[in-house]
C-alpha positions in Angstrom: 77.7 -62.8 -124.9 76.1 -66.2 -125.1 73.8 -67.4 -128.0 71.6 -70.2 -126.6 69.8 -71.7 -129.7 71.4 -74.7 -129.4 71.5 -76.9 -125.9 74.1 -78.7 -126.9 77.8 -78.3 -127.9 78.8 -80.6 -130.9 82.3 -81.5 -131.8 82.7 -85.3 -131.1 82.5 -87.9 -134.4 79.4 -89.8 -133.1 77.4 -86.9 -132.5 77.9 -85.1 -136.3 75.4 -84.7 -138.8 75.5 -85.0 -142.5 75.0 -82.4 -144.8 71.5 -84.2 -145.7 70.1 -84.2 -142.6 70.2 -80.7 -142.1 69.0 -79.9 -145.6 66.2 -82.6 -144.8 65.2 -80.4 -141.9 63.8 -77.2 -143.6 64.4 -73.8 -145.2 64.2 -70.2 -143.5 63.7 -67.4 -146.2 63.0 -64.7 -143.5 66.3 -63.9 -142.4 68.9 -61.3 -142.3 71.8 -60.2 -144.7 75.3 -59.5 -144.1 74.0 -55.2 -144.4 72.0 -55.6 -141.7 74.3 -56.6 -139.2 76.9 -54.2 -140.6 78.5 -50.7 -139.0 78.5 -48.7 -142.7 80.1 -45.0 -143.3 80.0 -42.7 -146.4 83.4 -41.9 -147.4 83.9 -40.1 -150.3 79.9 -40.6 -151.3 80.8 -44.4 -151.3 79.1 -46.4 -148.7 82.4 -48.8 -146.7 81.0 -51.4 -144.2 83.5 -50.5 -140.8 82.4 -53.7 -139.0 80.1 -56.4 -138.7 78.7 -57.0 -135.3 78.3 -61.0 -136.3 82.0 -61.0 -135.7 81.6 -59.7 -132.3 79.8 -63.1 -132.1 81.6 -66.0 -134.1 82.8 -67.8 -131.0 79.7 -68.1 -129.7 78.3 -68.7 -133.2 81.2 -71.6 -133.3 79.7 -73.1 -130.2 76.0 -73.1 -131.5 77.2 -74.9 -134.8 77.1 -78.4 -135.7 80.3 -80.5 -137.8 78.8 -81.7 -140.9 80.5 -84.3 -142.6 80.2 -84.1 -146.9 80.8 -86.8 -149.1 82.7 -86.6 -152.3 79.5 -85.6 -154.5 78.6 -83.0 -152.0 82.1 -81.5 -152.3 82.5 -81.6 -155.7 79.0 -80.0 -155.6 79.6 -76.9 -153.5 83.2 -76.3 -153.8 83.7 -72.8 -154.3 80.0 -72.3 -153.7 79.3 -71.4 -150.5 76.0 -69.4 -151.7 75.0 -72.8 -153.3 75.2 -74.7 -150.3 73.5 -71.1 -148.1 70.3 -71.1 -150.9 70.3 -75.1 -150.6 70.2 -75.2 -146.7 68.6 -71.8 -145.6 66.4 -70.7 -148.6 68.8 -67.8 -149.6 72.5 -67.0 -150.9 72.8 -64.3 -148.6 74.4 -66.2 -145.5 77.0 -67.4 -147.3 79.4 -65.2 -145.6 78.2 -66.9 -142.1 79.0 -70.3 -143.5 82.5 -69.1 -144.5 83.2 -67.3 -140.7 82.3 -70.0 -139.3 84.8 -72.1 -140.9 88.0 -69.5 -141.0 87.0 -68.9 -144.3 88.0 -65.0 -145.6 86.6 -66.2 -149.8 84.9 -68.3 -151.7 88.4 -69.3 -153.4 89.2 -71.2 -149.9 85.6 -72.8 -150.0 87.5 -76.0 -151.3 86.1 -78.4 -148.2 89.3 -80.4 -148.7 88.9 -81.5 -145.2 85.0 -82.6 -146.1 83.5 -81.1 -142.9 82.6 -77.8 -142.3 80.4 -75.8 -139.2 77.1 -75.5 -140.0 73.8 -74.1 -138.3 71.0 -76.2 -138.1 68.2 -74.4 -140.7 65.5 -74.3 -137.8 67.5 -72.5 -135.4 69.3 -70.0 -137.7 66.9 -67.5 -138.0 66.7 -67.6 -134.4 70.6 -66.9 -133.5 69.9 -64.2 -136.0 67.7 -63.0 -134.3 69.0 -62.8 -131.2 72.2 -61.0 -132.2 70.1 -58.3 -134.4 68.1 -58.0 -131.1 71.0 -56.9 -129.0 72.5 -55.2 -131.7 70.0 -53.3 -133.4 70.5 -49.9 -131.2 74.0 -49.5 -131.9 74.1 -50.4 -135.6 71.1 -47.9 -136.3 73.1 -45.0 -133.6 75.9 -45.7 -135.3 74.9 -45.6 -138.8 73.0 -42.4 -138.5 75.9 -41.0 -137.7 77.3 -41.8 -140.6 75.1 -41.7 -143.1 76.9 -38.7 -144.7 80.4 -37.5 -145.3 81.3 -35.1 -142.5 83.5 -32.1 -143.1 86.5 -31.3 -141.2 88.6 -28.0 -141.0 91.9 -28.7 -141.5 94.5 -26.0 -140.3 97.7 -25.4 -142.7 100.0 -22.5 -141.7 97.3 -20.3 -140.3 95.2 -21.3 -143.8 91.9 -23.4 -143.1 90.8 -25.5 -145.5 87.6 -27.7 -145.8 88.0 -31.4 -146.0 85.3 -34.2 -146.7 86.4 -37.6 -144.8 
C-alpha cells in the first residue's frame, strides 16, 4: 500500500538535503511510538511485541524518504545516537527505531553513518505518514491485541491425562 506524503521520489545527488535543512524545517512532538504501531501478546504474564505493522510499510516508507548527506561533526555527533538525531529532528526519541528501518539498521551499535548519508523523513510530513499507516492499521492492531491481552490456556492431552497449559 502507497504512502503519498511525499510527491516526489528522491535518490539522485543534486536533489539531497542536508541534515540542517531538515532540522531547519520544524519539530513534530505529536506523534506515535513504536507500541502503537505494534501486534503485542502476553506470554507468560510478560507482554512480547509479535509484529510491527510499520514493517508492513518500509518500502513505501523508503520511497517517501529523503538522502541526507552529514558532515563529519554531524557524524561524530549522532554516531550511535539515533534517539539524538529522532529528539533533534522530530521533537522526541521515540522514532528512533524508524530512522534505523529506514536505513537497514537492526541497533544502535550499527548507527555508525560511516557512509555519511542516511534516509530521513522530512519533520513536516512525518506525522503525517504516521498517520496514515495508524489510520489503516488501527482496526487490526486494536482486534488483534484484544485478543491477546491475556495468557490463554490450552488443554494439552498426555496418554489419556489432560493437563492445563498457559501459552
Amino acid at each position: 500500500m502507497a504512502i503519498y506524503a511525499n510527491s516526489a521520489k528522491i535518490r539522485k545527488v543534486e536533489d539531497t538535503h542536508t541534515l540542517q535543512e531538515f532540522i531547519s524545517l520544524g519539530q513534530s512532538a505529536d506523534i506515535y511510538d513504536y507500541l502503537r504501531f505494534s501486534m503485542v501478546e502476553k506470554r507468560d504474564g510478560v507482554s512480547v511485541v509479535t509484529h510491527n505493522v510499520l514493517d508492513d510499510y518500509i518500502e513505501d516508507m523508503k520511497d517517501q524518504a529523503f538522502l541526507i548527506h552529514l558532515d563529519s561533526k554531524q557524524i561524530d555527533e549522532y554516531k550511535y545516537n539515533p534517539k539524538k538525531l529522532s529528539y533533534k529532528l522530530y521533537g522526541t526519541t521515540t522514532l528512533y527505531h524508524i530512522i534505523l528501518r529506514l536505513n537497514n539498521l537492526a541497533n544502535v551499535h550499527e548507527f555508525t553513518l560511516k557512509s555519511g548519508e542516511l534516509l530521513l523523513f522530512n519533520p513536516s510530513t512525518m506525522k503525517e505518514i504516521l498517520a496514515v499507516i495508524y489510520n489503516n492499521e488501527r482496526a487490526a492492531i486494536s482486534n488483534y491485541n484484544s485478543a491477546h491481552d491475556s495468557d490463554s490456556k490450552v488443554d494439552i492431552v498426555y496418554n489419556d491425562r489432560v493437563s492445563s497449559t498457559v501459552v
